[in-house]
KOLNU-720546 format. One record per residue: residue in three letters; x, y, z of N, C-alpha, C in turn; residue number from 1. Coordinates in nm, 2 decimals. Each point is the difference from the previous one (the first is absolute). Layout:
N
+-----+--------+--------+--------+--------+--------+--------+--------+--------+--------+-----+
| res |    npx |    npy |    npz |   capx |   capy |   capz |    cpx |    cpy |    cpz |   n |
+-----+--------+--------+--------+--------+--------+--------+--------+--------+--------+-----+
| ALA |      X |      Y |      Z |      X |      Y |      Z |      X |      Y |      Z | NUM |
...
+-----+--------+--------+--------+--------+--------+--------+--------+--------+--------+-----+
This chain:
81
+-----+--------+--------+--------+--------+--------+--------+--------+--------+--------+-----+
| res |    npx |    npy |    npz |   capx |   capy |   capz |    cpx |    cpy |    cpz |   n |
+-----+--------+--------+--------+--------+--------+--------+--------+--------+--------+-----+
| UNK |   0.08 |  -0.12 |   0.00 |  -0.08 |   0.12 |   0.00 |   0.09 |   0.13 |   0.00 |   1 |
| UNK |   0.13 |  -0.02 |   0.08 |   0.08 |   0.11 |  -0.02 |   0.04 |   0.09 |  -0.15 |   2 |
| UNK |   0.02 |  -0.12 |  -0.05 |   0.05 |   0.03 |  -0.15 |  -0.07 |   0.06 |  -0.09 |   3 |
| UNK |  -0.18 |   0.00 |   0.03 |  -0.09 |   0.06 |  -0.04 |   0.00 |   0.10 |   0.04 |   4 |
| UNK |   0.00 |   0.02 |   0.09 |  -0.02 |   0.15 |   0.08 |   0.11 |   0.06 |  -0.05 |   5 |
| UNK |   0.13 |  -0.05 |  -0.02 |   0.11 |   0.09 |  -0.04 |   0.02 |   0.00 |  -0.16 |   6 |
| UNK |  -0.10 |  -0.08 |  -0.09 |  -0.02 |   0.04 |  -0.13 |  -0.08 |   0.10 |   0.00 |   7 |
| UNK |  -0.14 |  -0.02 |   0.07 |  -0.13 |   0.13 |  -0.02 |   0.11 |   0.14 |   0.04 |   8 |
| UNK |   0.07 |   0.01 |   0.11 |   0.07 |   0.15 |   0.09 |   0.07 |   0.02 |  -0.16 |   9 |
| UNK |   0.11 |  -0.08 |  -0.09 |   0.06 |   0.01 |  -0.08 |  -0.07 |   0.09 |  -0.12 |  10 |
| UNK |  -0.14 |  -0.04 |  -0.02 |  -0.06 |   0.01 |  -0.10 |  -0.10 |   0.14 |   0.00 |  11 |
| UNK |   0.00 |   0.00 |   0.16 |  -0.06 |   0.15 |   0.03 |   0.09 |   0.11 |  -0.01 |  12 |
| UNK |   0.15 |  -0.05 |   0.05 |   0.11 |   0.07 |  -0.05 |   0.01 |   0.10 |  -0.12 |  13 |
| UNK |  -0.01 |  -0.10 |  -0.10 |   0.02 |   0.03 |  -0.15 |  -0.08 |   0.05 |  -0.07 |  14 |
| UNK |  -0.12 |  -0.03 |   0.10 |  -0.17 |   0.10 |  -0.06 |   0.04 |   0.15 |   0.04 |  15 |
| UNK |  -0.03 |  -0.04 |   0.13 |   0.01 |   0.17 |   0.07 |   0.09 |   0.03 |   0.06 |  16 |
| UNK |   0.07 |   0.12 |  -0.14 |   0.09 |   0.07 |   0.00 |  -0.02 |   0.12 |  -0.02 |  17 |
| UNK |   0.08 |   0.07 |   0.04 |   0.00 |   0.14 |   0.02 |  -0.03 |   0.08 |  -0.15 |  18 |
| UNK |  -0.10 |   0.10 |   0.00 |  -0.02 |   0.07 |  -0.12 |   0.13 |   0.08 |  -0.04 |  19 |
| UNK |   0.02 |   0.04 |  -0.09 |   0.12 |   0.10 |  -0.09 |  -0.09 |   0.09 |  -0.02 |  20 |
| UNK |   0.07 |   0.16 |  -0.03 |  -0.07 |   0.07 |  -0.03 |   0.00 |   0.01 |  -0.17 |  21 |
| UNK |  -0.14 |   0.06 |  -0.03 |   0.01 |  -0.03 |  -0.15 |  -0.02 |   0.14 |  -0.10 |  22 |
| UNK |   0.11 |   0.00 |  -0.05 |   0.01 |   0.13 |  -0.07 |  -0.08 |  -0.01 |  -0.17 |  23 |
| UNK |  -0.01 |  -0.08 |  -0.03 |  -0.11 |   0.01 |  -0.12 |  -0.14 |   0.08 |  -0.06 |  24 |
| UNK |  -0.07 |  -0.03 |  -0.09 |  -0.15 |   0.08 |  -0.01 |  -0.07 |  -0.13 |   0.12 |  25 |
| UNK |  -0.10 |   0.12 |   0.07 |  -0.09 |  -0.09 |   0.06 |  -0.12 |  -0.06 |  -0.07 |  26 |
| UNK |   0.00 |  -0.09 |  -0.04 |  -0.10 |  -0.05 |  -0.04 |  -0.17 |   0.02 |   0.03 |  27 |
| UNK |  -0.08 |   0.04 |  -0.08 |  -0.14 |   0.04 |   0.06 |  -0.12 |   0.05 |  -0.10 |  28 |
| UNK |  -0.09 |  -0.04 |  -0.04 |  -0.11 |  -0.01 |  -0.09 |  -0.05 |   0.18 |   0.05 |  29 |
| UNK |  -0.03 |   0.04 |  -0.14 |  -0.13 |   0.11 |   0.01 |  -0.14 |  -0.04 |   0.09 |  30 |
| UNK |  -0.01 |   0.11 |   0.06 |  -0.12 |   0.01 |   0.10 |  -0.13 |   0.00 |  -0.08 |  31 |
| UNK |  -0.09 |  -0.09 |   0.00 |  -0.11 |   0.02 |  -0.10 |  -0.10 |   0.06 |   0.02 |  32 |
| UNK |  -0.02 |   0.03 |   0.15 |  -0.12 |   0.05 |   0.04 |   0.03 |   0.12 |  -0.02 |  33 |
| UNK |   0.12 |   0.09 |  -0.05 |  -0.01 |   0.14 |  -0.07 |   0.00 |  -0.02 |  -0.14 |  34 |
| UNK |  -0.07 |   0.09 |  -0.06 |   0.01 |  -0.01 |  -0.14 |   0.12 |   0.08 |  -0.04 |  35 |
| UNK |   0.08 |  -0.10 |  -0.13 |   0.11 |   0.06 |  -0.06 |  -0.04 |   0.03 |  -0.14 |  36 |
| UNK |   0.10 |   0.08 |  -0.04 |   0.01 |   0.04 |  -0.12 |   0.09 |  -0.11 |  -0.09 |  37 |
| UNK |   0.00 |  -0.01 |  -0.15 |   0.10 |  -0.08 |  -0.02 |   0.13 |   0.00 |  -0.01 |  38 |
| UNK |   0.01 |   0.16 |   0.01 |   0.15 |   0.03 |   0.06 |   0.04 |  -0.06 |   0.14 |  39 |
| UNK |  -0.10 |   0.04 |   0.09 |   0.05 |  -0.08 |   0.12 |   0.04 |  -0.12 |   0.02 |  40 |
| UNK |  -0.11 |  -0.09 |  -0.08 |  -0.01 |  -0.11 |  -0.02 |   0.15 |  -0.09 |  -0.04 |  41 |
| UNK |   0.03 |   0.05 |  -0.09 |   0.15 |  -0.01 |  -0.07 |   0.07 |   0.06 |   0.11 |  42 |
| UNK |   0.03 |   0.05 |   0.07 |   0.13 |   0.07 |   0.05 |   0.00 |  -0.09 |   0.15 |  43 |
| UNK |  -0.15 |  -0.04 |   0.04 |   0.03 |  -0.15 |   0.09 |   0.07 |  -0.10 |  -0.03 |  44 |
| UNK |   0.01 |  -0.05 |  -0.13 |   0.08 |  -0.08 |  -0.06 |   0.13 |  -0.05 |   0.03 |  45 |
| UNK |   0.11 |   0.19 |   0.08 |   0.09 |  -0.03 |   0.07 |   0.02 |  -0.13 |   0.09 |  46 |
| UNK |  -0.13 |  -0.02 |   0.08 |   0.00 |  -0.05 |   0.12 |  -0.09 |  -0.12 |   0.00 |  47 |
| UNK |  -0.04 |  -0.07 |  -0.06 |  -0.09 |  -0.09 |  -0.04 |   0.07 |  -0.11 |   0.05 |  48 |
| UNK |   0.16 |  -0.02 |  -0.12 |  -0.01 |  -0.15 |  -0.02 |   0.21 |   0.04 |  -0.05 |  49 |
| UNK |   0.01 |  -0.09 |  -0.01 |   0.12 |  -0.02 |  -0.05 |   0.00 |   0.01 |  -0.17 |  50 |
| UNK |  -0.12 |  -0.07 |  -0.09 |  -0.03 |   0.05 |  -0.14 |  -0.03 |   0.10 |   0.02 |  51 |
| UNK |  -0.11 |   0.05 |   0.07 |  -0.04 |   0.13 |  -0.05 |   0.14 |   0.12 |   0.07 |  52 |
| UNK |   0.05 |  -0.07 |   0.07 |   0.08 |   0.16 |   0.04 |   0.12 |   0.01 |  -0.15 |  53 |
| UNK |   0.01 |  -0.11 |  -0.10 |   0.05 |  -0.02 |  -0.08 |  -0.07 |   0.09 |  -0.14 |  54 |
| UNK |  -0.14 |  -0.02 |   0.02 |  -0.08 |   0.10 |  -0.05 |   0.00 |   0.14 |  -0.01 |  55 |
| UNK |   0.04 |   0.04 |   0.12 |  -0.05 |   0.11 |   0.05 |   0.20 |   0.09 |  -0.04 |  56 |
| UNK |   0.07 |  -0.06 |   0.00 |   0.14 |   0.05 |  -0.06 |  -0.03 |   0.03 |  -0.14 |  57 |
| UNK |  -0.08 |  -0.10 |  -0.07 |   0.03 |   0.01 |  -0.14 |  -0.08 |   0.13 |  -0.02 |  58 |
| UNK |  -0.15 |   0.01 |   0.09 |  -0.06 |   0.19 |  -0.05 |   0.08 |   0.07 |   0.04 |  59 |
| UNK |   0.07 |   0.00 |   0.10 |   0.07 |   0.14 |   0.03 |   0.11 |   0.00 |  -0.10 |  60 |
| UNK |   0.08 |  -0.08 |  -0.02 |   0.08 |  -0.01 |  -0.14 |  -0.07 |   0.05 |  -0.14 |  61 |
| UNK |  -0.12 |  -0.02 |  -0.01 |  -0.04 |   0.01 |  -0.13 |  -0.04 |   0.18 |   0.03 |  62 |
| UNK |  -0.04 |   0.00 |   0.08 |  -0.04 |   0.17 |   0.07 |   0.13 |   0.07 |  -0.01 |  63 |
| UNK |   0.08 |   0.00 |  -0.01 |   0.15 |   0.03 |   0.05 |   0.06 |   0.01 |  -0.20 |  64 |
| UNK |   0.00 |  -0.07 |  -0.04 |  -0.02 |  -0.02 |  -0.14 |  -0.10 |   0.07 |  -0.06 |  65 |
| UNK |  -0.12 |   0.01 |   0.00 |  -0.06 |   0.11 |  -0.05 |   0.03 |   0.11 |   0.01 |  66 |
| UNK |   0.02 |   0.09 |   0.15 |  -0.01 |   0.07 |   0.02 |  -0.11 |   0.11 |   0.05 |  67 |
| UNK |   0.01 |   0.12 |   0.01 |  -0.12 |   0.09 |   0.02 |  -0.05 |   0.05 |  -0.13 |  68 |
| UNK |   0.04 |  -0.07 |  -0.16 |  -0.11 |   0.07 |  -0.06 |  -0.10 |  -0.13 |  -0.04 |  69 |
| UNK |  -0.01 |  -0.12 |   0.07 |  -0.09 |  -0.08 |   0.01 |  -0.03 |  -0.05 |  -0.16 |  70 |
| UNK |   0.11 |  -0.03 |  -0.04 |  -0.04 |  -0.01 |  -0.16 |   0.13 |  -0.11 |   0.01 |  71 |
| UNK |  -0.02 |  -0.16 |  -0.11 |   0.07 |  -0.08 |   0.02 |  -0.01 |  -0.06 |  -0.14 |  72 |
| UNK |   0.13 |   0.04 |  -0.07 |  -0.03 |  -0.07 |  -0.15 |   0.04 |  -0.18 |   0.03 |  73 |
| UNK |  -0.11 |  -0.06 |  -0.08 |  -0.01 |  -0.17 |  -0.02 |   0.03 |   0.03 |  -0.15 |  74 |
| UNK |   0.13 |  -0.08 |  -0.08 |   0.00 |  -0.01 |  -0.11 |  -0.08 |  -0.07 |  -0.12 |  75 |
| UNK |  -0.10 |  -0.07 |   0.07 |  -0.13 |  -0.08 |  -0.04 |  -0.09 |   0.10 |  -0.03 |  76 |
| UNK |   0.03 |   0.08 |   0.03 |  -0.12 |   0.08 |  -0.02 |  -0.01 |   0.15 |  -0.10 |  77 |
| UNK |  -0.03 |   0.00 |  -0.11 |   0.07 |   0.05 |  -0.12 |  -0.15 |   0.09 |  -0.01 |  78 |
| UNK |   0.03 |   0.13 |  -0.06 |  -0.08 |   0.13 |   0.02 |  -0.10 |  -0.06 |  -0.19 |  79 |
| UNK |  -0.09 |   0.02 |   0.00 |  -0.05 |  -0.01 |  -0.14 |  -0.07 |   0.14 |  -0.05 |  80 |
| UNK |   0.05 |   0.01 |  -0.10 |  -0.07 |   0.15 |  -0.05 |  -0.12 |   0.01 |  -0.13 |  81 |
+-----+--------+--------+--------+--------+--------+--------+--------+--------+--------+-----+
C-alpha cells in the first residue's frame, strides 16, 4: 500500500505545479450580449484563438498595406471602358 500512496504523492507532484507567469495574448471570445459592429467583431479576432489571432495579423498587415487612402489595387481586376 506504501508504494501506492508514494505513486499517487508522485503523480500529484507532477500535476500540481506551480503556475509561470504568462506573457502572451490572453486568450478570450467577444462579449455577445453587447452588440458589435463588424469592425469590432474582426479586431476580437486578436484574442479568440491561436487561428484567428493569426487572422487578425493578416488585417492589420493588409491595413498597413493599404494604407489611409483605403484604395487597394487586385491585378484581377481590370477597369473596362
Amino acid at each position: 500500500m506504501a508504494a501506492s500512496s508514494s505513486a499517487s504523492e508522485a503523480a500529484k507532484a507532477a500535476v500540481f505545479v506551480q503556475s509561470e507567469a504568462y506573457e502572451g495574448t490572453r486568450i478570450s471570445g467577444p462579449d455577445f450580449n453587447n452588440p458589435h459592429s463588424l469592425q469590432d467583431l474582426l479586431k476580437s479576432y486578436e484574442t479568440i484563438g491561436f487561428q484567428a489571432n493569426g487572422l487578425a495579423r493578416a488585417i492589420e498587415l493588409i491595413d498597413k498595406m493599404v494604407g489611409p487612402t483605403r484604395s487597394l489595387f487586385l491585378p484581377n481586376e481590370v477597369e473596362r471602358s
